[in-house]
C-alpha positions as CSV (number, residue, x, y, z in Angstrom):
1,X,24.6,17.9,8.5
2,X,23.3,17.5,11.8
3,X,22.9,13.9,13.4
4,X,20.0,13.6,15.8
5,X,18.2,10.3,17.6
6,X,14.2,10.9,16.6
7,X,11.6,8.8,17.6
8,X,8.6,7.7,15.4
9,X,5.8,9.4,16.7
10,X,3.1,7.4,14.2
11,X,3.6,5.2,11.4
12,X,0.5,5.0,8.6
13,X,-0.2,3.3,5.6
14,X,-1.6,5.9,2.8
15,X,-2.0,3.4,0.1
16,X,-1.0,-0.3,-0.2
17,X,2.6,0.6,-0.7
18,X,3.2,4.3,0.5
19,X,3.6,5.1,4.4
20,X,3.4,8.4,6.6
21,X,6.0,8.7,9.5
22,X,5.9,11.5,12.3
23,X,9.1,11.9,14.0
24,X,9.9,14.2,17.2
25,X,13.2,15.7,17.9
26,X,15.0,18.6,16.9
27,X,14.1,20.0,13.4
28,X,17.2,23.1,14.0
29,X,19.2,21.5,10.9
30,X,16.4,21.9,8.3
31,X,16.2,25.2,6.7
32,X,14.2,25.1,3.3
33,X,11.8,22.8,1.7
34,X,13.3,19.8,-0.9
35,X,15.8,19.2,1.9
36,X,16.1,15.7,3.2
37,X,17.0,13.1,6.1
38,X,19.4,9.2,6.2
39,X,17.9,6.7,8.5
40,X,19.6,4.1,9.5
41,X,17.7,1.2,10.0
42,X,19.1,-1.9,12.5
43,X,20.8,-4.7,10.2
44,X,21.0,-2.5,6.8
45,X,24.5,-1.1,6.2
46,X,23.8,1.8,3.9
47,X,20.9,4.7,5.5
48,X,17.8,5.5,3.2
49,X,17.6,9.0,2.0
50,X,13.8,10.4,2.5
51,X,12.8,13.6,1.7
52,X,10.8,16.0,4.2
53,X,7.4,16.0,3.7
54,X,6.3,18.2,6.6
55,X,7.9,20.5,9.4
56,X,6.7,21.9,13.0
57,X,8.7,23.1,15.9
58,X,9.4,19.4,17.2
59,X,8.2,17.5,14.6
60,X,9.1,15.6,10.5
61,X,6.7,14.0,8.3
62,X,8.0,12.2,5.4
63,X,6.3,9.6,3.1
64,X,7.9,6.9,1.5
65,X,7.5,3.0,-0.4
66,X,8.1,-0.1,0.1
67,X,9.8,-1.1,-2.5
68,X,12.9,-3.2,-0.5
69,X,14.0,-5.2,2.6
70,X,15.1,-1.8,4.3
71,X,11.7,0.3,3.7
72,X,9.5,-2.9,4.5
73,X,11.3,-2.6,7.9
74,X,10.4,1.1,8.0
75,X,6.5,0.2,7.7
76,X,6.8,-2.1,11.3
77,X,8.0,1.0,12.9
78,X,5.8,1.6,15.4
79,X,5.0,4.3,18.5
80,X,8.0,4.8,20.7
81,X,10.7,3.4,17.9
82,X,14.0,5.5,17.6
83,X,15.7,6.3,14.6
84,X,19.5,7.6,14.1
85,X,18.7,10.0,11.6
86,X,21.1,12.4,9.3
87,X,19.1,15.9,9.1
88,X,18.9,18.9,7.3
89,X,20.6,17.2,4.3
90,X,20.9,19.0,0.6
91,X,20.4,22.5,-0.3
92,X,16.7,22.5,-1.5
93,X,14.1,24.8,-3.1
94,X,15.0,28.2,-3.5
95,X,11.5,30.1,-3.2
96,X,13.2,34.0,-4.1
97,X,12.5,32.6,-7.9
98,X,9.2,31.6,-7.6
99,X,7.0,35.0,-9.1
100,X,3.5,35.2,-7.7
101,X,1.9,31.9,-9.6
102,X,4.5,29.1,-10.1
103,X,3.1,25.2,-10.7
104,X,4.3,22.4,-8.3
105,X,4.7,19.4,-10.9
106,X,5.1,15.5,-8.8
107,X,5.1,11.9,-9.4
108,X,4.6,9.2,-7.2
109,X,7.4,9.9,-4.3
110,X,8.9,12.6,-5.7
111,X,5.4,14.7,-4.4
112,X,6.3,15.0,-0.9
113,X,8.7,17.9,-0.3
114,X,6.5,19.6,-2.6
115,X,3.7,19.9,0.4
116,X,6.7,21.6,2.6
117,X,7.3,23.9,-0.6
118,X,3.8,24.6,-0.9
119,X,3.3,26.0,2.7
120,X,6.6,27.9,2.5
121,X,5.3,29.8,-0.6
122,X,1.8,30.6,0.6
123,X,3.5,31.7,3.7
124,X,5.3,34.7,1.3
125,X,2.1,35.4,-0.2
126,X,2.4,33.8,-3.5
127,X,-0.2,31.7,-4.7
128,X,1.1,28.4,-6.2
129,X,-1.1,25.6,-7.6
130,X,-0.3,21.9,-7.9
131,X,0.2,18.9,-10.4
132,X,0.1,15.5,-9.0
133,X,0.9,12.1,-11.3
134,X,-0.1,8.9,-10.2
135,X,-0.2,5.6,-12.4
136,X,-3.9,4.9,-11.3
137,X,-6.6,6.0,-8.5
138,X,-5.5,3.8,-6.1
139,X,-2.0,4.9,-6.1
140,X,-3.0,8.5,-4.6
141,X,-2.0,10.3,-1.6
142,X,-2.4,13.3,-0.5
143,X,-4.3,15.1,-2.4
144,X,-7.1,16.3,0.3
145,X,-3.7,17.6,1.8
146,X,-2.7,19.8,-0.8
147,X,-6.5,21.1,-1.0
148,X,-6.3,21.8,2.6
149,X,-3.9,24.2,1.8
150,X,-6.5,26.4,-0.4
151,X,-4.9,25.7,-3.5
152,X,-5.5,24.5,-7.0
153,X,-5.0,20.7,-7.1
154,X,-4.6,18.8,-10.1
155,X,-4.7,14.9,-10.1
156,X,-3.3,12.7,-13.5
157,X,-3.2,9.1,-13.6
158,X,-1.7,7.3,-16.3
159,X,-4.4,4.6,-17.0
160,X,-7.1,7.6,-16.6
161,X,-8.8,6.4,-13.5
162,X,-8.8,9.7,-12.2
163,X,-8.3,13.2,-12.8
164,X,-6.6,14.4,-16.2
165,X,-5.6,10.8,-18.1
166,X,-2.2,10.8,-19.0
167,X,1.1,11.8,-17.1
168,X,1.7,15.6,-15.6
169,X,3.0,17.2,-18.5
170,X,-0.6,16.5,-19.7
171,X,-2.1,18.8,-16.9
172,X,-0.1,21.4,-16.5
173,X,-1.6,25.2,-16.6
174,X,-2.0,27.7,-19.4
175,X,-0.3,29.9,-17.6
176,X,2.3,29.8,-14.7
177,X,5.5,32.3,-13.2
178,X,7.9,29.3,-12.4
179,X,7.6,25.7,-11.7
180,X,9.0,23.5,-8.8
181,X,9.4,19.6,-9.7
182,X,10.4,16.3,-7.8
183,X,10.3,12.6,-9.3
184,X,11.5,10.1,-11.4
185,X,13.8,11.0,-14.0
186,X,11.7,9.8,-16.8
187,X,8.9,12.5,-15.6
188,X,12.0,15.3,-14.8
189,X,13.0,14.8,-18.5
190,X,9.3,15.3,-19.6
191,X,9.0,18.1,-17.4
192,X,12.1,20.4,-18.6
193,X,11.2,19.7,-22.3
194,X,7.2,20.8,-21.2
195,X,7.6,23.7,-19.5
196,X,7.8,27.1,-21.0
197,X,9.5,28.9,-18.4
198,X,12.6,28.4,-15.9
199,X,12.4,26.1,-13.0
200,X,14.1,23.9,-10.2
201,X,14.5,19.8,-10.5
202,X,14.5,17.8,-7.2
203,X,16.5,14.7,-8.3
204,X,16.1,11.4,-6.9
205,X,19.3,8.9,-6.1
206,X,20.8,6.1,-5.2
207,X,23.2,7.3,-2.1
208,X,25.9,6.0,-0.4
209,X,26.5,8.0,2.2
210,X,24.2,11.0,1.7
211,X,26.4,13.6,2.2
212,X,29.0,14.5,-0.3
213,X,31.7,11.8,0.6
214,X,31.7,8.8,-1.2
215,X,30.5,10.5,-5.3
216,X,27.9,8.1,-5.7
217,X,25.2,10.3,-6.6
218,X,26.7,12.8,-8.8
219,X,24.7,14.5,-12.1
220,X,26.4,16.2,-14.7
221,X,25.6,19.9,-15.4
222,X,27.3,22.6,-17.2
223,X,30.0,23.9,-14.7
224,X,30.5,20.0,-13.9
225,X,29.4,17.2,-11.7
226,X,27.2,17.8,-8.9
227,X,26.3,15.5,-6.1
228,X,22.9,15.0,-5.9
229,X,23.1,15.0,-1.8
230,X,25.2,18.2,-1.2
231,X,25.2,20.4,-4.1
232,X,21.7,18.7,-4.8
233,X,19.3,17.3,-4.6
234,X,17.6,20.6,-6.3
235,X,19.6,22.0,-9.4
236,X,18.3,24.5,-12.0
237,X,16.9,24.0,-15.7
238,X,19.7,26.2,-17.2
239,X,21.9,23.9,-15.4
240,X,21.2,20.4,-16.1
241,X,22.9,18.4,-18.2
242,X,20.8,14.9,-19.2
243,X,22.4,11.6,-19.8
244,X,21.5,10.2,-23.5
C-alpha cells in the first residue's frame, strides 16, 4: 500500500452515469492489472475503492458510476483537484496462466481493469479477445477502446439493443486458453458455471478500509476466508467457494 496525493488531470462523462478520471502522480505502487486505488473524498468518512483502468509513467485512468452521494461528488471533480489516494491496492491478474488465446469476460464496471489486462497480455504476445455486457446500447463504454487495441470485441446487451442479445455467457467463444473476468456477482456466478476451462474472478465489494484491516470484505474459499482487498480482489476458479 502506498499513499500518494494525485491530482485529477480530466474528468469525463462516458455515458449518463459512468465517468473517466485521469490522475498524475506516482504510479511506483501498482504492479499488475486488476489492482486497485481508495479515494478519499472531503466530507465522506469511508474511501471508495476503484479499480485501474489505465496506466502510463505518470498517469491512472479509472472509470466509475454514480450510483451515491460520494461518486456524484467524484463527477464535479474538475482540472487541478487533488485526491488522497491509497495505491497499488490487491494482488491482481496473474497473466503467466493465460495460454496464447484467453477471453476477457465484463459487465458494466467490472470492465475496466480488463483494458489494463488487455494491453499487459498483448504486450507478452498473446492474443486475447474480449466480451463486454451491458444492459442496453446506451449503457456502453469503451468499446472503440478495446478495438483500438486490435482485438476481437464482442458487445451483449441484455434488452438486445446491440451486439449479441442476452448477457456474456451468451457471447462467449468456441474456443478459448483461459478467461479473465470482473463484475457483479450475479454475472461471476454465470461465468464460472459457463466456462469450460480455468480462470481468474475479479470480485467487487463493499470495503471498509481497503486494505486487510477491518474483515469487511472477506469471500469464502476452500483454504478459508479471503479478503477481497488484500488476498483479493482476484481469486481463482478452483478456489472459490459461492454463497447459497
Amino acid at each position: 500500500m502506498n499513499q500518494q496525493i494525485l491530482t485529477v488531470r480530466s474528468n469525463r462523462a462516458l455515458t449518463e452515469a459512468v465517468y473517466e478520471m485521469k490522475l498524475g502522480g506516482d504510479m511506483s505502487a501498482f504492479t499488475a492489472p486488476g489492482q486497485f486505488v481508495n479515494i478519499r473524498l472531503d466530507g465522506f468518512y469511508l474511501r471508495r475503492p476503484i479499480s485501474v483502468c489505465d496506466l502510463r509513467d505518470n498517469e491512472l485512468t479509472i472509470l466509475y458510476k454514480v450510483v451515491g452521494h460520494g461518486t456524484e461528488a467524484m463527477s464535479r471533480l474538475g482540472e487541478g483537484a487533488r485526491l488522497d489516494t491509497l495505491c497499488g491496492l490487491g494482488n491482481g491478474y496473474d497473466l503467466t496462466k493465460s495460454g496464447q488465446n484467453p477471453v476477457l469476460i465484463g459487465g458494466g464496471v467490472g470492465i475496466p481493469p480488463l483494458f489494463l489486462l488487455a494491453k499487459k497480455l498483448i504486450e507478452k504476445r498473446v492474443s486475447p479477445s474480449v466480451v463486454l455486457g451491458f444492459n442496453r446500447a446506451d449503457e456502453i463504454f469503451y468499446e472503440d477502446e478495446f478495438k483500438s487495441l486490435g482485438i476481437p470485441v464482442t458487445v451483449a446487451t441484455a434488452d438486445g439493443s446491440r451486439g449479441v442479445k442476452g448477457f456474456v455467457t451468451d457471447a462467449l467463444p468456441n474456443r478459448y486458453s483461459y478467461f479473465y473476468t470482473s463484475g457483479p456477482e450475479p454475472m461471476l456466478k454465470a461465468v464460472y458455471r459457463a466456462t469450460v476451462t480455468s480462470g481468474q474472478f475479479s470480485f467487487e465489494a463493499r470495503m471498509g478500509c481497503g486494505f486487510g484491516a477491518c474483515m469487511g470484505c472477506s469471500c469464502k474459499t476452500v483454504t478459508g476466508f479471503k479478503r477481497i482487498c488484500r488476498e483479493g480482489p482476484v481469486l481463482e476458479k478452483e478456489e472459490i467457494l459461492w454463497e447459497s
